[in-house]
C-alpha positions in Angstrom: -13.5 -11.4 31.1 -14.8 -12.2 28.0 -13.5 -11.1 24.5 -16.4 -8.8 23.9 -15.9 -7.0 27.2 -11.8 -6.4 26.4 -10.3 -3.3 25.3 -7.5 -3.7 22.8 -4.8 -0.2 22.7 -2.7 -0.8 19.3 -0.4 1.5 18.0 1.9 1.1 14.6 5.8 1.9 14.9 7.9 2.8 11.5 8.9 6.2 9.3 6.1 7.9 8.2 3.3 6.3 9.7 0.8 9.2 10.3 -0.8 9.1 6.8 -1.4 5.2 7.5 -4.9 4.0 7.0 -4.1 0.9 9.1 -5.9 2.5 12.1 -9.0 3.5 10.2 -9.4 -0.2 8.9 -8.4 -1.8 12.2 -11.0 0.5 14.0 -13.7 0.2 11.2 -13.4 -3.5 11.6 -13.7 -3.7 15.5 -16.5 -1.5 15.3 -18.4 -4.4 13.2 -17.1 -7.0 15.9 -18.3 -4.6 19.1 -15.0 -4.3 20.2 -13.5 -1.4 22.2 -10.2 -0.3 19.7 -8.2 2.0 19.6 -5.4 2.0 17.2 -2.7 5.1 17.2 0.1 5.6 14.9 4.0 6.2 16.4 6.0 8.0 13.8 9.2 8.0 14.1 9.7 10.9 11.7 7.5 13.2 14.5 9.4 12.0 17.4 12.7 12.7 15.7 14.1 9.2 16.3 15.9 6.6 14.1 14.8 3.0 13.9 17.4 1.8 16.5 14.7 3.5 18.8 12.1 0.6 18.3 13.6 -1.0 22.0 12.5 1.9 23.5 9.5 2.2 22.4 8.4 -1.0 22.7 9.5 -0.6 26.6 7.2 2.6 26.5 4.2 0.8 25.0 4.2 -2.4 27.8 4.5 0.4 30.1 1.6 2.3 28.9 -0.9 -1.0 28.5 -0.7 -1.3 24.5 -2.0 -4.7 23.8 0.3 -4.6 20.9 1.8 -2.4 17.8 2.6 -3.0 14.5 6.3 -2.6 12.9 6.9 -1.2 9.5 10.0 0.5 7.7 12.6 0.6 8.8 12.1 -1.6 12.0 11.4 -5.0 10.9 14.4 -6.2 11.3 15.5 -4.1 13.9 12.8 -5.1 16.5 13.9 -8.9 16.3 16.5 -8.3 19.5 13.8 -6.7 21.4 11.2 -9.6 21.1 11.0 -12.5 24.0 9.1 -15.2 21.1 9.4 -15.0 17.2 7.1 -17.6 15.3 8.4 -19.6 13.1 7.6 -18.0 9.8 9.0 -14.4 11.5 12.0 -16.6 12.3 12.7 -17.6 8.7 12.0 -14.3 7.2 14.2 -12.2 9.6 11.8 -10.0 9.7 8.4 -9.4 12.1 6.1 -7.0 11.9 3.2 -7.4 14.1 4.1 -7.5 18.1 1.8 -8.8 20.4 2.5 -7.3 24.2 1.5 -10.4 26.8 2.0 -10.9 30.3 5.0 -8.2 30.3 6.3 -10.2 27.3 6.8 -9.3 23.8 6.0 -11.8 20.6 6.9 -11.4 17.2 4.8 -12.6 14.2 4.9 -11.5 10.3 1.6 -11.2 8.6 3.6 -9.8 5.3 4.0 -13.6 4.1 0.3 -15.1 4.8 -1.0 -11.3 3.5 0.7 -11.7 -0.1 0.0 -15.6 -0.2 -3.8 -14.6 -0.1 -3.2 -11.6 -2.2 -1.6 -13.5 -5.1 -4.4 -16.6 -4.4 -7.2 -14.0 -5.0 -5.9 -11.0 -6.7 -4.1 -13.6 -10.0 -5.7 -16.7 -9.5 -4.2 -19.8 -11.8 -1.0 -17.5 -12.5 2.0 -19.4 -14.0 4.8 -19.5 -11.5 7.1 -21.5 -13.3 10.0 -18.1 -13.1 9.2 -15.2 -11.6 11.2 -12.4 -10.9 11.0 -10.0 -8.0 12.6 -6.3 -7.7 13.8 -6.2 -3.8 14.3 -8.4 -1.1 14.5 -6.5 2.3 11.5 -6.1 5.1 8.5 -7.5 3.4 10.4 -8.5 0.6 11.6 -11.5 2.4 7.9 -12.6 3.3 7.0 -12.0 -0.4 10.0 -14.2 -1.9 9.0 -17.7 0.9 5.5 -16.9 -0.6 6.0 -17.1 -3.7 8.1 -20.2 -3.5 5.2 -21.7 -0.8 3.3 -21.0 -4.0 5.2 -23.1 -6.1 7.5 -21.1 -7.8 10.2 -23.0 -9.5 12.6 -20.1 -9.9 13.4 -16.7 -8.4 15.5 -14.3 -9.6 16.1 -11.5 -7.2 16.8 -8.4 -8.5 19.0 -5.7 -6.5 21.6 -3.0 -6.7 23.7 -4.9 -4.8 22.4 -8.8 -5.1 25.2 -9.5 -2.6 22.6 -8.4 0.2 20.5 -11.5 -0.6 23.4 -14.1 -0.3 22.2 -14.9 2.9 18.4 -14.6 2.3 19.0 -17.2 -1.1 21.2 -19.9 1.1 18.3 -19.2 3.3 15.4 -20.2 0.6 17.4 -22.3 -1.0 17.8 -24.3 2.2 13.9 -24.7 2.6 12.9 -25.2 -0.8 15.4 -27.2 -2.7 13.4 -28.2 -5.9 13.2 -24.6 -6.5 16.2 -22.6 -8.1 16.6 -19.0 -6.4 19.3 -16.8 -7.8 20.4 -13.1 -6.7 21.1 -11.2 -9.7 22.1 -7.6 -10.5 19.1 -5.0 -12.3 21.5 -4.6 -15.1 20.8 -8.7 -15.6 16.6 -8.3 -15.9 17.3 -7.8 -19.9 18.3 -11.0 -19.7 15.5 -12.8 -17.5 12.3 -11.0 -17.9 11.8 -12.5 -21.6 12.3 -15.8 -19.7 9.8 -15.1 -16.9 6.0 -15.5 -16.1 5.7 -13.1 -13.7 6.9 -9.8 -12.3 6.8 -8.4 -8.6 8.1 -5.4 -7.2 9.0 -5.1 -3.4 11.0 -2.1 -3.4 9.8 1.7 -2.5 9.7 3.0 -6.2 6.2 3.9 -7.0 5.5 5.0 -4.0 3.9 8.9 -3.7 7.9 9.8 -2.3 9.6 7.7 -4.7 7.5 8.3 -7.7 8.1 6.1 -11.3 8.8 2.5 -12.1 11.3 0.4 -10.8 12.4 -0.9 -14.1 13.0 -0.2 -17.7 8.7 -0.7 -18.7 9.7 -2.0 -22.4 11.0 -4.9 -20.9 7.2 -5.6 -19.7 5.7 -7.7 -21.8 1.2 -8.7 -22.2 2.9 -12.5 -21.3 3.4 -11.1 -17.6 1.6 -11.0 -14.7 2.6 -7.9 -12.7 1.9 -7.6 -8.9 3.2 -4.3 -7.1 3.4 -4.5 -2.9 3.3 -0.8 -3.0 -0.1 0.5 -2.2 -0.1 4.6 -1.7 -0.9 5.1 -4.6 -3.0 2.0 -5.6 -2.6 2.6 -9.2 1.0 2.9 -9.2 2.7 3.9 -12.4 4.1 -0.4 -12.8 0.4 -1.5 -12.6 -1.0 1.1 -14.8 1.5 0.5 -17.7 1.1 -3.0 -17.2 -2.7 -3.4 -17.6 -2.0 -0.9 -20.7 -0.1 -3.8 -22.0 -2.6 -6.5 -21.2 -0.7 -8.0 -18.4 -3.1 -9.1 -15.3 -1.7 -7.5 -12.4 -1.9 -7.6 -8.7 -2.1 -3.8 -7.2 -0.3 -3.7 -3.6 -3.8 -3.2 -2.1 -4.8 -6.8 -1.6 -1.7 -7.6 0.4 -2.0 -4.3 2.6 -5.7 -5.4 3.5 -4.7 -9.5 4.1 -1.8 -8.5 6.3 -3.9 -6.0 8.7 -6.4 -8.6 8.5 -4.0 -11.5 10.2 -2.7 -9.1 12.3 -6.4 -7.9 13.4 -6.8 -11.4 14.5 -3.5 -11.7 16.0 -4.1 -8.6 18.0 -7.6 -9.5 18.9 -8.0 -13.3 18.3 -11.2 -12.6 16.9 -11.5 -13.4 12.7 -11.4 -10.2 10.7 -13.4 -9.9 7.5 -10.9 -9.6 5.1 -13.8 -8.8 2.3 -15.1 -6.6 4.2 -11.5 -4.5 5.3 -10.8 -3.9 1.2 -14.1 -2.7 1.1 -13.6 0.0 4.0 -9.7 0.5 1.9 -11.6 0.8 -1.6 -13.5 3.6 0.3 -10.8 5.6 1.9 -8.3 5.2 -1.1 -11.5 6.8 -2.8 -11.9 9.6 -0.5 -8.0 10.5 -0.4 -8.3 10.5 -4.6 -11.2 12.6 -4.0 -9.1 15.1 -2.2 -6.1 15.2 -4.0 -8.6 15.8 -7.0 
């Protein structure tokens, strides 16, 4: 049977997932390629069931024919038990979140790491990445940190509540890119590196339309930095807006959320998405959701 003639059933498994505008753009896109796709969102929220549940439902999609599902928050790292094949890069990052349901078997990849690489090539192209410092590390803040230091970064500060939940994550990094220096650091500490620092990105929820504000004390943002934020709903979250106020270039989370549906597009489909195309068709339906909220 060839491609064209396939079917593909896709469905997206995390908390909060019914407002998602994966499906849209994964639908839009198969429309241009003549594909039959249908793309449903599993909330977890609706069902009333906790992450721990992402077994289960993985059983339930093989069983119902899915071709595949996405994995978001908080099941990235949950779904790793579950999975019969983990690339490499999912391997490293201890996290996966796109699932690919073959011959009865499932197969883990993570398009969060090639999603921000191409975000950060495009989005802040010839940015310094001598020191950067990044707000987060858990789910896809593990694909952003190994991109940034795939990048070239020379140093990464990770910044948490409780650094000690990156131990294992920096011996990890540390491991694989030893001319780089990777540090986990407490927030109270970013008075003392963001002076230091090119650039600035922010992997945690704050910013979010649930978790509304910036993740850190804005004043310590200076015009020198480059500012990317993975959060994406809203686009213009309150970090990027007070950053391009300051004359920083910044990165809004869109770029990413539009690379990593488009690898996973082509993971689910093994047809080439158009990634160009994609941010166009998320541009629009950003547009139409401001338009409503309005």
């Amino acid at each position: 049977m060839s491609t064209k003639d396939e079917s593909f059933l896709i469905g997206v498994i995390g908390e909060g997932v019914m407002p998602s505008l994966s499906p849209a753009m994964h639908e839009r896109e198969a429309d241009h390629l003549g594909l039959r796709y249908l793309y449903r969102p599993i909330d977890l929220h609706e069902l009333g069931l906790p992450g721990a549940a992402v077994g289960d439902l993985l059983t339930a999609a093989r069983q119902m024919g899915f071709n595949g599902v996405a994995v978001t928050h908080p099941c990235k790292q949950q779904v790793l038990q579950y999975l019969d094949q983990v690339s490499d890069d999912a391997r490293q990052f201890g996290a996966v979140n796109t699932v690919l349901i073959q011959d009865g078997r499932y197969i883990g990849h993570n398009t969060d790491f090639s999603g921000f690489t191409a975000a950060l090539a495009e989005g802040l192209p010839g940015a310094r990445l001598e020191h950067v410092v990044q707000l987060g590390a858990g789910g896809a803040g593990s694909a952003v940190a190994f991109a940034l230091l795939a990048a070239g970064v020379k140093r990464l500060d990770l910044m948490g509540r409780n650094p000690a939940r990156f131990s294992e994550l920096v011996s990890q990094l540390s491991e694989l890119f030893p001319d780089a220096a990777v540090t986990a650091r407490s927030m109270e500490d970013l008075c003392d590196v963001m002076p230091l620092a090119d650039g600035l990105v922010n992997t945690t929820p704050v910013g979010m339309a649930a978790h509304p504000g910036v993740p850190l004390d804005i004043s310590l943002v200076q015009p020198s930095h480059w500012v990317a934020d993975i959060v994406y709903r809203p686009l213009e979250t309150q970090l990027v807006q007070e950053a391009r106020a300051k004359g920083c270039r910044v990165l809004d989370g869109g770029r990413m959320a539009v690379r990593q549906a488009a690898d996973a597009f082509s993971l689910f489909t093994g047809r080439d998405a158009d990634a160009s195309r994609m941010r166009e068709h998320f541009l629009e339906l950003i547009a139409a959701e401001n338009s409503v909220a309005s």
